[in-house]
C-alpha positions as CSV (number, residue, x, y, z in Angstrom):
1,X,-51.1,-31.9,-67.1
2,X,-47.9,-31.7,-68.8
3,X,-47.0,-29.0,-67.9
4,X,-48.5,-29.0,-64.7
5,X,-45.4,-32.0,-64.2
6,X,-43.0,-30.6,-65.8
7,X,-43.3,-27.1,-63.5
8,X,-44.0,-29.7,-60.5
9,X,-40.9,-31.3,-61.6
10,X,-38.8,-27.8,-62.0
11,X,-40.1,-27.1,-58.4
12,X,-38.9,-30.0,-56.6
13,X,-35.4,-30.2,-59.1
14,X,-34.8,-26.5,-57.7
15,X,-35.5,-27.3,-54.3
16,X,-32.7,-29.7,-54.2
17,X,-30.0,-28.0,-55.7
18,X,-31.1,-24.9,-53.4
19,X,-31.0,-27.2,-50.2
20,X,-27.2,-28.2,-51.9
21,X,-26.5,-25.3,-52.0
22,X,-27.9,-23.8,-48.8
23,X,-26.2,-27.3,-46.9
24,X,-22.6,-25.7,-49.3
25,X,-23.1,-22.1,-47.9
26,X,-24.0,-23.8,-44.3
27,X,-20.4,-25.2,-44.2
28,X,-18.7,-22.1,-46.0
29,X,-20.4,-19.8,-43.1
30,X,-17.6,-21.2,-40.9
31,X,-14.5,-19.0,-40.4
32,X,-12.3,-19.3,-38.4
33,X,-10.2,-15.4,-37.2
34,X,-7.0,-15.2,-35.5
35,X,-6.5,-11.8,-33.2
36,X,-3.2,-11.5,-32.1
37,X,-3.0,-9.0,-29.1
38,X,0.1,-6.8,-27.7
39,X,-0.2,-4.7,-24.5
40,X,1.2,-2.9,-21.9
41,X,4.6,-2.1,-23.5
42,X,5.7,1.0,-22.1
43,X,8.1,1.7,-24.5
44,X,10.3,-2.2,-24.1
45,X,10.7,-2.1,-28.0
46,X,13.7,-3.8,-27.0
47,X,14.4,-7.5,-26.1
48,X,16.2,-6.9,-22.6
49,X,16.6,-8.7,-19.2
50,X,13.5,-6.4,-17.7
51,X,11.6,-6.3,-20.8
52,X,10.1,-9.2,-23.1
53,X,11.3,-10.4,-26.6
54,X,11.2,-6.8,-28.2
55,X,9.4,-5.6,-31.4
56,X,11.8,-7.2,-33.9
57,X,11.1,-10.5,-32.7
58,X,7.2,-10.2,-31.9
59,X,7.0,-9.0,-35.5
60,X,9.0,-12.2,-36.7
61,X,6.7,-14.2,-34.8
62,X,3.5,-12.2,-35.6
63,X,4.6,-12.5,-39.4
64,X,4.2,-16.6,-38.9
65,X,1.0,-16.4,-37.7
66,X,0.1,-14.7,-40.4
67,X,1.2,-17.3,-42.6
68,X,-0.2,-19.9,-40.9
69,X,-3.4,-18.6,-40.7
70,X,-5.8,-17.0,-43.1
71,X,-7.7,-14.8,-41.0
72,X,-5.5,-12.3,-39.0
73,X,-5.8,-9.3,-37.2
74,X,-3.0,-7.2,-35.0
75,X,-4.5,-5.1,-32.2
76,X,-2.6,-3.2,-29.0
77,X,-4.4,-2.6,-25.6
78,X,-2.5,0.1,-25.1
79,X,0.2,2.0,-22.8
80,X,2.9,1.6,-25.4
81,X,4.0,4.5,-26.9
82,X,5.1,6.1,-23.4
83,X,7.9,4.7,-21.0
84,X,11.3,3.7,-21.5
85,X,13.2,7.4,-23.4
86,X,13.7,5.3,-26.6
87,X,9.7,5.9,-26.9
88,X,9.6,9.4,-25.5
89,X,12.5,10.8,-27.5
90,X,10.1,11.9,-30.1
91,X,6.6,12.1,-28.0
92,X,5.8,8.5,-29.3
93,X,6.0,8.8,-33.4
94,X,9.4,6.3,-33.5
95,X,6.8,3.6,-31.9
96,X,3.8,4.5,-34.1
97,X,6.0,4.5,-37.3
98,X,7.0,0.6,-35.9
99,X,3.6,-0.2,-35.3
100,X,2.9,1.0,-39.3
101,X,5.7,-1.7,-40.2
102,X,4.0,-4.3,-38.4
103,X,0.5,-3.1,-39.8
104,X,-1.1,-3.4,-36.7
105,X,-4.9,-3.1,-37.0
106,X,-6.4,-1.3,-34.3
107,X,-5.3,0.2,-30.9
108,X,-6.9,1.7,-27.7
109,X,-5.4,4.5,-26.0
110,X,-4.1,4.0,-22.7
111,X,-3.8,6.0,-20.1
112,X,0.2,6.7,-20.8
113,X,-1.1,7.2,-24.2
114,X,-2.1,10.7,-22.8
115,X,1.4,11.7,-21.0
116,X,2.1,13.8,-24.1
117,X,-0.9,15.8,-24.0
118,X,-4.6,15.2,-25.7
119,X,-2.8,17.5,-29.0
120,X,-0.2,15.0,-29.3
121,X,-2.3,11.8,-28.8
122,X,-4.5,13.1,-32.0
123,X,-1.4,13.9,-33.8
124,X,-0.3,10.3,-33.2
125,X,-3.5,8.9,-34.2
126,X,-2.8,10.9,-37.5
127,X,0.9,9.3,-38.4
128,X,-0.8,6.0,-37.2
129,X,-1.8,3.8,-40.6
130,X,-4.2,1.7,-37.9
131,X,-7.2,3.7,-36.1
132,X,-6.9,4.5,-32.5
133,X,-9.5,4.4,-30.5
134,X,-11.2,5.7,-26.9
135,X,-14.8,6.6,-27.9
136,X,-15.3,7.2,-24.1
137,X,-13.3,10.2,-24.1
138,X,-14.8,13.3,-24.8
139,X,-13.7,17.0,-25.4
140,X,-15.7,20.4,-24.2
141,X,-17.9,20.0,-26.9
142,X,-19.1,16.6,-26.0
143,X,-17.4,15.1,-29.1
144,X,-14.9,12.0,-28.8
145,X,-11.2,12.9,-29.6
146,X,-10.9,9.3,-30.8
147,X,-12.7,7.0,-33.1
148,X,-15.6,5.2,-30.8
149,X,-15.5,1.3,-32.8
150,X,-14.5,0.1,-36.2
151,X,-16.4,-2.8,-37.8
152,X,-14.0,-5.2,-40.4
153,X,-15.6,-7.9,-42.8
154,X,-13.4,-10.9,-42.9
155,X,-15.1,-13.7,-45.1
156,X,-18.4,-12.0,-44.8
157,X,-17.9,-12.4,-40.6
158,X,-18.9,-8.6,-39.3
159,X,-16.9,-7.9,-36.2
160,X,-17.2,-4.4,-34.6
161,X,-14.3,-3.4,-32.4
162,X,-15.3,-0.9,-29.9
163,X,-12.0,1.4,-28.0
164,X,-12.7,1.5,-24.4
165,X,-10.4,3.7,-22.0
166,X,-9.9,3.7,-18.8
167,X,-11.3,6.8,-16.4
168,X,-8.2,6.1,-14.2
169,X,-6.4,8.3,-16.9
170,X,-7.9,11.6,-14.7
171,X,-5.4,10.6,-12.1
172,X,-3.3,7.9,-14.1
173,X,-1.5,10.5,-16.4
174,X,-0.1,13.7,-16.6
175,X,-3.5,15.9,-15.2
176,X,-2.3,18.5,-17.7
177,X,-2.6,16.2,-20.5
178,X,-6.7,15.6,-19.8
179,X,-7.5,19.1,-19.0
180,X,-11.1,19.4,-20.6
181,X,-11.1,15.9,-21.2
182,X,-14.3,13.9,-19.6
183,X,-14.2,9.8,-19.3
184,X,-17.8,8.4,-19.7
185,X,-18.4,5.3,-17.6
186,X,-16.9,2.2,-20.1
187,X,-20.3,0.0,-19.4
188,X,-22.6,3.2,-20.3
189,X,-20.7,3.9,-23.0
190,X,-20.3,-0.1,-24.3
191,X,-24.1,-0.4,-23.3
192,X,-24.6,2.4,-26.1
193,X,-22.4,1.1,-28.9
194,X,-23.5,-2.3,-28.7
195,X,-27.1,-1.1,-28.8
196,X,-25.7,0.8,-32.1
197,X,-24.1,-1.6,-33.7
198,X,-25.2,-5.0,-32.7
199,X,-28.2,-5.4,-36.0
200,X,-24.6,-4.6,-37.8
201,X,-22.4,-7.0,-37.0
202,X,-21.9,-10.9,-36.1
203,X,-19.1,-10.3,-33.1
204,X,-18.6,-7.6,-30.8
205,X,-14.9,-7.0,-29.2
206,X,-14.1,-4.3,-26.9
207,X,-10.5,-3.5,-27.0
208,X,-10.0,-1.7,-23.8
209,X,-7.9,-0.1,-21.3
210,X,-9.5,-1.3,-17.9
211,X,-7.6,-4.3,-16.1
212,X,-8.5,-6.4,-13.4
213,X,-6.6,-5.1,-10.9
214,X,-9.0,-5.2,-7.1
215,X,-8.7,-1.8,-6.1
216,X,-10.1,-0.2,-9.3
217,X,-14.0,0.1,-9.8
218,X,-13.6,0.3,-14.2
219,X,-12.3,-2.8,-14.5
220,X,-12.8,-5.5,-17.5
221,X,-14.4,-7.8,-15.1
222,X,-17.4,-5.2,-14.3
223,X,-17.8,-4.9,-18.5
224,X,-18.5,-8.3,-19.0
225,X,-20.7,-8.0,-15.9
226,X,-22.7,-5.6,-17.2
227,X,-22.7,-5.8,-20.9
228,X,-23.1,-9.9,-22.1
229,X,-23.1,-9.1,-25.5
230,X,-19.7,-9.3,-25.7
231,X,-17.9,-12.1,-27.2
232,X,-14.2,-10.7,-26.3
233,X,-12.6,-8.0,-24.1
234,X,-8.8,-7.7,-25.1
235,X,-7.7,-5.9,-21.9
236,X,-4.6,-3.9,-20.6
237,X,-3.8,-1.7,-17.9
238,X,-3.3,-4.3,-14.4
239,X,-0.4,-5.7,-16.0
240,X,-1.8,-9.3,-15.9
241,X,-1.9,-12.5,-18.0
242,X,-5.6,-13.2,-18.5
243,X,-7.4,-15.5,-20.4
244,X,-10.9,-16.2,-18.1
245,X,-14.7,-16.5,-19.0
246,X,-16.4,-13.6,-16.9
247,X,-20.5,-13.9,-17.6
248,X,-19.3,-16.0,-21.2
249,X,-17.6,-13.2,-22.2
250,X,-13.8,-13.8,-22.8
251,X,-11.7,-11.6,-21.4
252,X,-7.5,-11.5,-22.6
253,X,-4.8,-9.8,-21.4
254,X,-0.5,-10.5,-22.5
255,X,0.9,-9.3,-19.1
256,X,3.4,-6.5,-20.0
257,X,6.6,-5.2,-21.8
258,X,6.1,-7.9,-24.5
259,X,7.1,-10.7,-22.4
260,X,4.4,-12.6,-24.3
261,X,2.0,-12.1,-27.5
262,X,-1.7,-13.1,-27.2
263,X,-3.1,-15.2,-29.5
264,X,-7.0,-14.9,-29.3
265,X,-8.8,-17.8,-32.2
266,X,-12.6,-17.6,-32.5
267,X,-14.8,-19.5,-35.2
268,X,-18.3,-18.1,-36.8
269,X,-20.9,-20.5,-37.8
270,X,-24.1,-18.7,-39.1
271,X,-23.7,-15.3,-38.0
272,X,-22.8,-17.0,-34.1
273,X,-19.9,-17.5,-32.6
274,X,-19.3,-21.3,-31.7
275,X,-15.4,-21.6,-29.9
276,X,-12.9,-19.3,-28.3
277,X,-9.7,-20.1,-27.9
278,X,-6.8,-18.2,-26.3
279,X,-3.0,-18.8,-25.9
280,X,0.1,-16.9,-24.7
281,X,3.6,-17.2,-26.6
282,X,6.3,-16.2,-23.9
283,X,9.6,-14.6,-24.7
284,X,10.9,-17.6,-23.7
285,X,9.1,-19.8,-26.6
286,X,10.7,-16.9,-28.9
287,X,14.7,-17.6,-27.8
288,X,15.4,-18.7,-31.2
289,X,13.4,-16.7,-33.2
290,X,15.3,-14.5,-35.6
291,X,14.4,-10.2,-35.6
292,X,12.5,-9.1,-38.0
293,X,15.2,-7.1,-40.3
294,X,13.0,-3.7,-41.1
295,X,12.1,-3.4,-37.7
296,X,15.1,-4.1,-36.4
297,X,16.8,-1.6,-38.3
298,X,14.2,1.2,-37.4
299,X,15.3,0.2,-33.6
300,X,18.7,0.5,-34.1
301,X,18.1,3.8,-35.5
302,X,16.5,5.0,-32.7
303,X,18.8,3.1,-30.2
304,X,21.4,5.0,-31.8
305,X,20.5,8.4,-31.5
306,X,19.4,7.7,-27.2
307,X,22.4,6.4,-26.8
308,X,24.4,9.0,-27.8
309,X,22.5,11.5,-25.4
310,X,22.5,8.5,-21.9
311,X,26.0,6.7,-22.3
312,X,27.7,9.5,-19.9
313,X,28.8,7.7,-16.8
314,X,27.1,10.1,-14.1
315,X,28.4,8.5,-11.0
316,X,28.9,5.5,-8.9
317,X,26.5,3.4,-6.2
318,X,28.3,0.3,-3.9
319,X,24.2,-0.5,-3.2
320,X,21.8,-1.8,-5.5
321,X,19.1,0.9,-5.6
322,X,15.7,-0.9,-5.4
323,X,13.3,0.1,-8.2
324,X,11.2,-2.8,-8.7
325,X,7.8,-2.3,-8.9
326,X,6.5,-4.8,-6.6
327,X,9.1,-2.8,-3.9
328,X,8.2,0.7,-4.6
329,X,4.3,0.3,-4.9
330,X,4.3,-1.4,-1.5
331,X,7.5,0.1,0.8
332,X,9.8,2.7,1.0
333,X,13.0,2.1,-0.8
334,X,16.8,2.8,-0.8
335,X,16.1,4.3,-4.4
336,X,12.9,5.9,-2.7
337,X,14.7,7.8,-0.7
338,X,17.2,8.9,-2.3
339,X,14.9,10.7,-5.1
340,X,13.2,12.3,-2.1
341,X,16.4,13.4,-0.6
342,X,17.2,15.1,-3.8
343,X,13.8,16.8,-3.5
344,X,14.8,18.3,-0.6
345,X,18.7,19.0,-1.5
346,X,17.3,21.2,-4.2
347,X,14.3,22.8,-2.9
348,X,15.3,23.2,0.5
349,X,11.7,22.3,1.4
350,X,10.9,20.6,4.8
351,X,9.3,17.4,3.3
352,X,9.6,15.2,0.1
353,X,7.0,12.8,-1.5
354,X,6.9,10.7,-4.6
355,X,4.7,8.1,-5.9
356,X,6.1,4.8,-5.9
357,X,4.4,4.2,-9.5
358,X,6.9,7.2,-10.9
359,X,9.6,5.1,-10.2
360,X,10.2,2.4,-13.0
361,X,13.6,0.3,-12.7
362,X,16.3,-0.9,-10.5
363,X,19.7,0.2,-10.6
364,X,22.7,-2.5,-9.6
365,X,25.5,-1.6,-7.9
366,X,28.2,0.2,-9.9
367,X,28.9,2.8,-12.5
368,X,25.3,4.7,-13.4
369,X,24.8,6.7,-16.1
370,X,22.5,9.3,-17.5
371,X,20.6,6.6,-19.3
372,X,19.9,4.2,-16.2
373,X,18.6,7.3,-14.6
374,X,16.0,8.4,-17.1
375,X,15.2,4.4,-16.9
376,X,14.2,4.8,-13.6
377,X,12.4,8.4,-13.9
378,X,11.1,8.2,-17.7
379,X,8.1,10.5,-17.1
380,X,9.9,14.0,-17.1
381,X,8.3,15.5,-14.8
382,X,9.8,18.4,-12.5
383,X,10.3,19.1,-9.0
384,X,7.5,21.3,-7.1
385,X,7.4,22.9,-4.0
386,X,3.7,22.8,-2.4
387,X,2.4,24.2,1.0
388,X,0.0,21.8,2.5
389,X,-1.5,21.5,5.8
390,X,-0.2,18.9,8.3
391,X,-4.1,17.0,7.8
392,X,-3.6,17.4,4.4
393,X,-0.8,15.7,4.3
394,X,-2.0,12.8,6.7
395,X,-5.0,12.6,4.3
396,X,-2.7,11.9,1.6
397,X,0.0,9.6,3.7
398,X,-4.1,7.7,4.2
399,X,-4.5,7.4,0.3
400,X,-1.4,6.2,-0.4
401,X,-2.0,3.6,1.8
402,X,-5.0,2.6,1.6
403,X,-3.9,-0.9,-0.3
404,X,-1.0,-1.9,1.9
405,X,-2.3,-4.8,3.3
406,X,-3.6,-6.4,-0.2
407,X,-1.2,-5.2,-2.3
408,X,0.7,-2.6,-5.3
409,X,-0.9,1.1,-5.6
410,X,1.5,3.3,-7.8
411,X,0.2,6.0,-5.5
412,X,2.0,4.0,-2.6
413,X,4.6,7.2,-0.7
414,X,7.7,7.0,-1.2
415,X,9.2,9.8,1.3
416,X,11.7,11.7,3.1
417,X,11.8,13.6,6.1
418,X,8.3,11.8,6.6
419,X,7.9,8.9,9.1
420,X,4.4,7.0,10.0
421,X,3.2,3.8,10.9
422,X,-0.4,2.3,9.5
423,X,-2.3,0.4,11.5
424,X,-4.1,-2.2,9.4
425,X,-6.2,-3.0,12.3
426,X,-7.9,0.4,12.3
427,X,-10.9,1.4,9.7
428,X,-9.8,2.9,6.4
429,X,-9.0,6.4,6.5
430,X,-8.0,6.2,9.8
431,X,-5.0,3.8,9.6
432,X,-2.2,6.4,9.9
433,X,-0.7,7.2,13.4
434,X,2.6,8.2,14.8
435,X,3.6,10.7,12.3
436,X,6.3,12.5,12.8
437,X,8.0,15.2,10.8
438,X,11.7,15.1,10.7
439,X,11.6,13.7,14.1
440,X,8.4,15.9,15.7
441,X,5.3,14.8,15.7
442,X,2.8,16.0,13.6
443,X,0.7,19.4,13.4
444,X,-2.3,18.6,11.8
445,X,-3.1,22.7,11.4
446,X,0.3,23.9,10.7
447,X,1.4,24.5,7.2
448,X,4.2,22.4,5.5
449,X,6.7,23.1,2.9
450,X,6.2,19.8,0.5
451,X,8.7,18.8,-2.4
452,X,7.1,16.7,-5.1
453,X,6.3,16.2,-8.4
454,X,4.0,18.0,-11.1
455,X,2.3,15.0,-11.7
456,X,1.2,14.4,-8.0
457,X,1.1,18.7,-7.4
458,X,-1.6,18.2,-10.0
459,X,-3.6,15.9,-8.4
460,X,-2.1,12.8,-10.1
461,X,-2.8,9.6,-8.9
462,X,-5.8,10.4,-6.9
463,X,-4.0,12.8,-4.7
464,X,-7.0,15.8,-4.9
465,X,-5.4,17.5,-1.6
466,X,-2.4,18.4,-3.1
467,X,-4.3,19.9,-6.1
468,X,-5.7,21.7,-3.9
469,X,-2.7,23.6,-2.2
470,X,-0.5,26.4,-3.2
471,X,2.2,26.2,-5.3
472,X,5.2,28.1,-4.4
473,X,8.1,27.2,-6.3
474,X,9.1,24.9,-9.5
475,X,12.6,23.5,-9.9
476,X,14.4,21.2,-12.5
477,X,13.4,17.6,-14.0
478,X,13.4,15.3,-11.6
479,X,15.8,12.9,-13.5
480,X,18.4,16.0,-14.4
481,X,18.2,16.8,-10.2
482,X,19.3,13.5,-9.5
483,X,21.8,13.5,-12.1
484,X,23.2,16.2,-10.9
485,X,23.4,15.0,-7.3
486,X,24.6,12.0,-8.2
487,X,27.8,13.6,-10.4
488,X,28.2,15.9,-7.1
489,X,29.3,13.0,-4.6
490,X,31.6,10.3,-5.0
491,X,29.8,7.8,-4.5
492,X,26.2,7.3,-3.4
493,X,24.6,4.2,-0.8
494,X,20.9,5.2,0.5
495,X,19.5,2.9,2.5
496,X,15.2,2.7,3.0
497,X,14.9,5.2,5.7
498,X,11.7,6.3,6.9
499,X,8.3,5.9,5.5
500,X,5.7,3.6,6.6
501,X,5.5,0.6,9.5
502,X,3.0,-1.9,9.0
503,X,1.3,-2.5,12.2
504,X,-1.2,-4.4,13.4
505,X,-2.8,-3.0,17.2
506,X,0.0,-1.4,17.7
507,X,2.4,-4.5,17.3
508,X,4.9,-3.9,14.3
509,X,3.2,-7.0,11.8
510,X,6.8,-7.6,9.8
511,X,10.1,-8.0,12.0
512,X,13.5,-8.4,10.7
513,X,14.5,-11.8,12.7
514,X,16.7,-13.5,10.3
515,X,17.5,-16.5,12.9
516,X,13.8,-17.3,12.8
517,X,13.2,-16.8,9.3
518,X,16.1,-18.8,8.2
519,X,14.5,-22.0,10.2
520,X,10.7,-21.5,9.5
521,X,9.0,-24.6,8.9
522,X,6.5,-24.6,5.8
523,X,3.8,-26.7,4.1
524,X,2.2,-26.2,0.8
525,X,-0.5,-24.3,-0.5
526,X,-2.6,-24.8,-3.7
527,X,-4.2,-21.3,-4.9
528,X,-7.8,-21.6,-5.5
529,X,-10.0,-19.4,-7.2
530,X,-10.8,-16.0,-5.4
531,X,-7.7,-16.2,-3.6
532,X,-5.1,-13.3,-3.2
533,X,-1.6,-13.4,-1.3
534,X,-3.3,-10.9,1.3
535,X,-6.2,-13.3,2.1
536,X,-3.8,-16.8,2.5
537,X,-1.3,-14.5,4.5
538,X,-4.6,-14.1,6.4
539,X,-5.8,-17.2,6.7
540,X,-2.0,-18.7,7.9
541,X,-1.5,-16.0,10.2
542,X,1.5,-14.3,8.5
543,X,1.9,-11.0,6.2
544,X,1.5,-10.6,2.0
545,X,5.5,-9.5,2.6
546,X,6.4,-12.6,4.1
547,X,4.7,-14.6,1.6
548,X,6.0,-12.9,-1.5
549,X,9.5,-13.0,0.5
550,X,9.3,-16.7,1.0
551,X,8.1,-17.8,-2.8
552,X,10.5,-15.2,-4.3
553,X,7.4,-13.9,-6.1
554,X,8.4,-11.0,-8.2
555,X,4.8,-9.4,-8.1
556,X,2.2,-10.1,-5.0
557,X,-0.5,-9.8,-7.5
558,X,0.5,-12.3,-10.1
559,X,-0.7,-15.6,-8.7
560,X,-2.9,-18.2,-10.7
561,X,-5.4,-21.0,-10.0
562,X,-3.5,-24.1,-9.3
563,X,0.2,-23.0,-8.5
564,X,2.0,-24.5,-4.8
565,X,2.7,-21.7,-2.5
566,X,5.0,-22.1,0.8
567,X,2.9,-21.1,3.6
568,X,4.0,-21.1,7.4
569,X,3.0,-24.4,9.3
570,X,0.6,-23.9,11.5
């Protein structure tokens, strides 16, 4: 009986301190993880007026987080090691060996990412001290070029990280640079990892290439649709501040050119996770923060040796060119057409095209040198001569339009010699009318000498027809052509002619009537959920143009939930 009680006794003693102890590893189970989150850099490592707050001072910044909280992680949504010539001086390595100083954790490859070439993207990957990954993307073989997910173990928390790339890069990057390359669909290919993994881990993030942006089918927004066992989705690509619940999965995205850092805080309880947060630091909140003095000094290095090579003064323009790319994804441009009238000056072709996306900065009026031109064309790609059928070419005036009445397409024409209208009261496809060709109208079976770039002659950005025509001749970079034109004249002032008229039944939808504009009479406008500048433009009877005009809106697609718009009275 004794002992009977005294094991009875040993029973229940241990069955308290275990419940202690279990009730001790209850509360110990929660952790709290901090993911700070870069994206969309295109090669701004420096602070500027059209760029954010640079690397020097997002590693200051990213170096207090760290010190104020325990649990840390640096990840990049990619598009950052291509863009400004800074970055593409040495294919990308300068911005990879930053990245090392910052000890980033993880990155997805963006589309950009690819620019260099599939060779150079594993190459980077290699110098890189932080995985990059795209597990979607696979070679001949069927074998991903990239790492597919990571998992880390942070306080016993299992989080597995899957890369996710966008298949936009077919026709979002150089098409010689995805040659044998094949993009799986992101939700079959999330679908599969998570179904991999999940037993494994306690959180599952995609980092990922997508974006939200309306006229793309891969977005972030269809992920979370279609795959809820995501906690996170740390997005690039559209260029967009994000921070929205899509189907409870969290979806995050810091805009572009590191005007802001993402801060992304989630706590684990029991193997679930039981808050998200998400917050934005702007380059503004960072005014006063000091650079970081190792990466700062890498910069400098690299500053040092591109400004050598772009500080030649090249010319003169009394005109501000327009680059911006709300401008040159939507209408043709002053600095539109004066790239396409160097098309034509050197190739002696009968047409010029260019996407609008190809063309990245304004220039002010003044001096210009070499370097504000390979600001504007940072891609490097060269001048080609195509022959294309006059239908053809409609077909293609049709795709780059297809958007115009919602909003930016980087495949939006920028022209010369070419002059349409588009009809936005007509179906899709069949929006186009009135072309003429340097002032005749249109053959639609009589072949056309086209200037344009490689990027485009290869079927970039979505345009298959002119993959599909004969080359005839190649010519010089584009940025070294202009460059050359520009030291030939004394001076240069294009203005916008040409390219597309938006009409509406025939009627031209956006008139130049200063008098009237100047005394318009306006009421307010809250922006609710759903809503885009081409649906409210609907709704009050005016255009996206005249909206964005009359708000001074930088980009048509950046409006939130909440903020006052001026409308027209009705």
């Amino acid at each position: 009986m004794k002992f009977r009680k005294l094991v009875a006794g040993l029973i229940v003693a241990i069955m308290v301190l275990s419940s202690l102890a279990m009730a001790f590893a209850t509360e110990a189970e929660a952790v709290t993880i901090t993911i700070i989150h870069t994206n969309d850099i295109h090669g701004r490592l420096l602070e500027g007026r059209f760029a954010g707050m640079g690397f020097a001072k997002a590693a200051t910044l990213i170096e207090q987080l760290r010190a104020e909280n325990k649990n840390v992680l640096l990840f990049d949504s990619g598009d950052t090691v291509h863009g400004l010539p800074i970055a593409t001086l040495d294919k990308g390595e300068g911005v990879i060996q930053i990245m090392n100083a910052m000890n980033y954790d993880l990155m997805v490859a963006g589309n950009h990412e690819f620019n260099y070439g599939r060779d150079r993207l594993v190459e980077l990957d290699a110098i890189a001290d932080f995985p990059i990954l795209a597990g979607n993307v696979i070679d001949e073989e069927g074998n991903p070029i990239l790492e597919r997910y990571v998992i880390k173990e942070i306080e016993g928390v299992k989080i597995g990280i899957i890369g996710v790339a966008t298949p936009e890069t077919m026709y979002k990057s150089h098409p010689k640079g995805v040659v044998g390359l094949t993009f799986v669909d992101p939700v079959d290919y999330t679908k599969e990892v998570v179904a991999e993994i999940k037993d494994q881990v306690d959180v599952i993030i995609a980092l990922a290439h997508l974006g939200t942006d309306v006229d793309s089918f891969h977005t972030s927004i269809r992920l979370a649709e279609n795959v809820p066992e995501l906690d996170i989705i740390i997005d690039g690509h559209s260029h967009t501040k994000e921070n929205r619940l899509v189907n409870d999965v969290l979806i995050v995205s810091a805009q572009e050119y590191l005007k802001y850092l993402g801060v992304v805080q989630f706590e684990v309880k029991d193997g679930e996770v039981i808050s998200r947060t998400a917050r934005l630091i702007s380059k503004e909140d960072a005014a006063e923060t000091e650079e970081n003095a190792v990466v700062l000094e890498v910069l400098e290095g690299m500053k040092a040796a591109q400004d050598e090579i772009f500080a030649e003064r090249v010319g003169y323009t009394t005109v501000k060119l327009d680059g911006a790319r709300a401008d040159v994804r939507s209408r043709q441009t002053n600095m539109g057409t004066m790239i396409t009238n160097v098309f034509l000056r050197v190739s002696g072709a009968e047409v010029a095209f260019t996407n609008g996306g190809g063309i990245r900065a304004p220039i002010e009026a003044g001096p210009i040198s070499r370097g504000d031109i390979v600001t504007v064309l940072p891609f490097g790609n060269a001048i080609e001569v195509l022959e294309i059928s006059g239908a053809d070419l409609k077909a293609a005036l049709e795709h780059g339009t297809r958007v115009i009445e919602e909003g930016l397409t980087g495949s939006f024409p920028q022209v010369k010699g070419i002059k349409f209208d588009v009809d936005i009261s007509r179906a899709e496809g069949e929006r186009v009318i009135n072309v003429c060709i340097n002032g005749e109208p249109l053959e639609l079976d009589r072949m056309y000498e086209m200037a344009t770039n490689d990027f485009l002659a290869a079927g970039g950005d979505g345009y298959g027809m002119f993959a599909e025509a004969k080359s005839l001749r190649s010519y010089m970079a584009m940025e070294d052509a202009v460059v050359e034109f520009i030291k030939s004249v004394p001076f240069i002032a294009p203005s916008a002619i040409g390219g597309a008229t938006v009409v509406e039944g025939g009627v031209v939808v956006e008139e130049e009537v200063e008098q009237e504009a100047a005394t318009i009479t306006t009421n307010k406008y809250v922006v609710q959920a759903g809503d885009m500048l081409w649906k409210i433009a609907k709704q009050f009877g005016t255009t996206w143009q005249e909206l964005k005009s009359l708000n001074n809106l930088n980009d048509a697609n950046l409006i939130t939930i909440g903020q006052e718009l001026l409308v027209p009275a009705k």
